[in-house]
C-alpha positions as CSV (number, residue, x, y, z in Angstrom):
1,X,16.5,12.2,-8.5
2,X,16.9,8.4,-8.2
3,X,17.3,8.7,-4.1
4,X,14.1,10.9,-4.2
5,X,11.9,8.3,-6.1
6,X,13.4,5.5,-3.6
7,X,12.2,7.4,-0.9
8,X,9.1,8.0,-2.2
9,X,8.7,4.2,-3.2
10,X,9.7,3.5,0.4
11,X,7.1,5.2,2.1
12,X,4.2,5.1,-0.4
13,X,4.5,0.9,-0.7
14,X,3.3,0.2,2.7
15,X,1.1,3.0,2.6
16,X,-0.5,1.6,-1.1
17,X,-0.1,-2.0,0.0
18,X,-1.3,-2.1,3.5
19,X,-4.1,0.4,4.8
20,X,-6.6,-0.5,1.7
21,X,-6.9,-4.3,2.7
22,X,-6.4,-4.0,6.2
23,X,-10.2,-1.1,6.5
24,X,-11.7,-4.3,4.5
25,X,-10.4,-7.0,6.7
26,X,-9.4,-5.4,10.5
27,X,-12.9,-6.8,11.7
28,X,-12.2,-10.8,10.5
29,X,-11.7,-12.4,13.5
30,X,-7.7,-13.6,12.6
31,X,-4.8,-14.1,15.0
32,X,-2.4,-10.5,14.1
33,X,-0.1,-11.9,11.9
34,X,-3.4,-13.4,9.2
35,X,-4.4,-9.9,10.0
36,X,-1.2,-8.1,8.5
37,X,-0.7,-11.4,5.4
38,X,-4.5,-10.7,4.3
39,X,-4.6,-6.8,4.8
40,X,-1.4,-6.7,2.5
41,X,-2.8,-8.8,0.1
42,X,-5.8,-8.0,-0.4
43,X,-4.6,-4.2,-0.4
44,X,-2.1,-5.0,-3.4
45,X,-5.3,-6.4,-5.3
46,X,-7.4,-3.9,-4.7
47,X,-4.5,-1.1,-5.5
48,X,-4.1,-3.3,-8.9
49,X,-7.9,-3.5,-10.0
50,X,-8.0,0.3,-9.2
51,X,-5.2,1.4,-11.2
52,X,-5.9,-0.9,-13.8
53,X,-9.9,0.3,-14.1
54,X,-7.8,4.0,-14.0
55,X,-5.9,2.9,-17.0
56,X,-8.9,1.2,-19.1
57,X,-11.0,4.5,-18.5
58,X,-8.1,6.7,-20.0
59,X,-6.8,4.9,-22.9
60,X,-9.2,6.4,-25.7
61,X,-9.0,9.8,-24.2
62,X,-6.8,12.4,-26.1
63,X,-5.5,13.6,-22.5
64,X,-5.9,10.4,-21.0
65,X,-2.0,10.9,-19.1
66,X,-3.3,13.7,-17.0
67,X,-6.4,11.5,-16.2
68,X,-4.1,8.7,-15.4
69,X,-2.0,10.6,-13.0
70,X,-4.6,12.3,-10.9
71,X,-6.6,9.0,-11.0
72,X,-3.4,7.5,-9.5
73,X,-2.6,10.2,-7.4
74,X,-6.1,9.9,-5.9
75,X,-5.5,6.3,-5.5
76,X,-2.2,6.8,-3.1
77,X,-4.5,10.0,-1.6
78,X,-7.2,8.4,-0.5
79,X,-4.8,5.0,0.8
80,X,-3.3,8.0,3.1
81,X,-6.3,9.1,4.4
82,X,-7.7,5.9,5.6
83,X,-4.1,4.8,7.0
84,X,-4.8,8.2,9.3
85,X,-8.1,7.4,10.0
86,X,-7.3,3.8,10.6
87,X,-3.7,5.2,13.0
88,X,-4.8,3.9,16.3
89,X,-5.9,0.2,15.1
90,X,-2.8,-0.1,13.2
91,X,-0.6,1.1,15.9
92,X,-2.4,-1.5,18.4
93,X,-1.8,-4.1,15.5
94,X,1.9,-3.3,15.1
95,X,2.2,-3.7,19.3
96,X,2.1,-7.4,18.5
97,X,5.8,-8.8,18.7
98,X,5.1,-11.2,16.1
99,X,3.5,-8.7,13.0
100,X,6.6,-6.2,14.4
101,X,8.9,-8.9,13.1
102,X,7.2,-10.1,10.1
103,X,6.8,-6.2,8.7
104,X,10.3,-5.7,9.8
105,X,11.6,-8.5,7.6
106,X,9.2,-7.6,4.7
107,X,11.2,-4.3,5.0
108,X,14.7,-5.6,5.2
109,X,14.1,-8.0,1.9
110,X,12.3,-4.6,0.3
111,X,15.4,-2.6,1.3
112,X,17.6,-5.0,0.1
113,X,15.8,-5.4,-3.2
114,X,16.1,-1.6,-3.8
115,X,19.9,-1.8,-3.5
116,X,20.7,-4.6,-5.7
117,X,18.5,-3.0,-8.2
118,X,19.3,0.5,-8.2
């Protein structure tokens, strides 16, 4: 079960983290690698201030936990559907050598993060 939910962290975090900044700021005029720094955080703040207006909706509900989860699973739902609508200028933005690199090392300290903590 444990392998399952690190899986599932591993390919919803980028997901969650990148495609919601990076609709908001793909048209800035930055170099690639400002473009891949501000899309991630800016998509971590918005993914915050959405699960946390999620949570402050629920709380006085009596079945506020069902609320929550679909209000989260609506969250990582529509971070999905913009990451496929957005496929083609993400793939061109990933072509860059330089955002290859940095995303690859974002993964390798993520990856070794999960270890030591798992």
């Amino acid at each position: 079960m444990l392998l399952l939910q690190l899986a599932l962290l591993a390919v919803l975090l980028p997901i969650c983290s990148f495609t919601p900044g990076y609709v908001w700021v793909r048209r800035r005029r930055f170099n690639p690698i400002e473009t891949l720094a501000a899309s991630v955080g800016l998509g971590l703040i918005l993914t915050y201030a959405a699960s946390w207006l999620i949570y402050c909706a629920t709380q006085s509900l009596s079945n506020g936990v069902e609320l929550q989860r679909d209000g989260f699973l609506a969250i990582r739902a529509t971070s999905g559907l913009l990451g496929i609508l957005e496929r083609r200028a993400i793939v061109n933005l990933f072509h860059t050598p330089r955002v290859r690199h940095a995303a690859f090392a974002f993964a390798g300290r993520l990856s070794g993060l999960c270890s030591f903590s798992a």
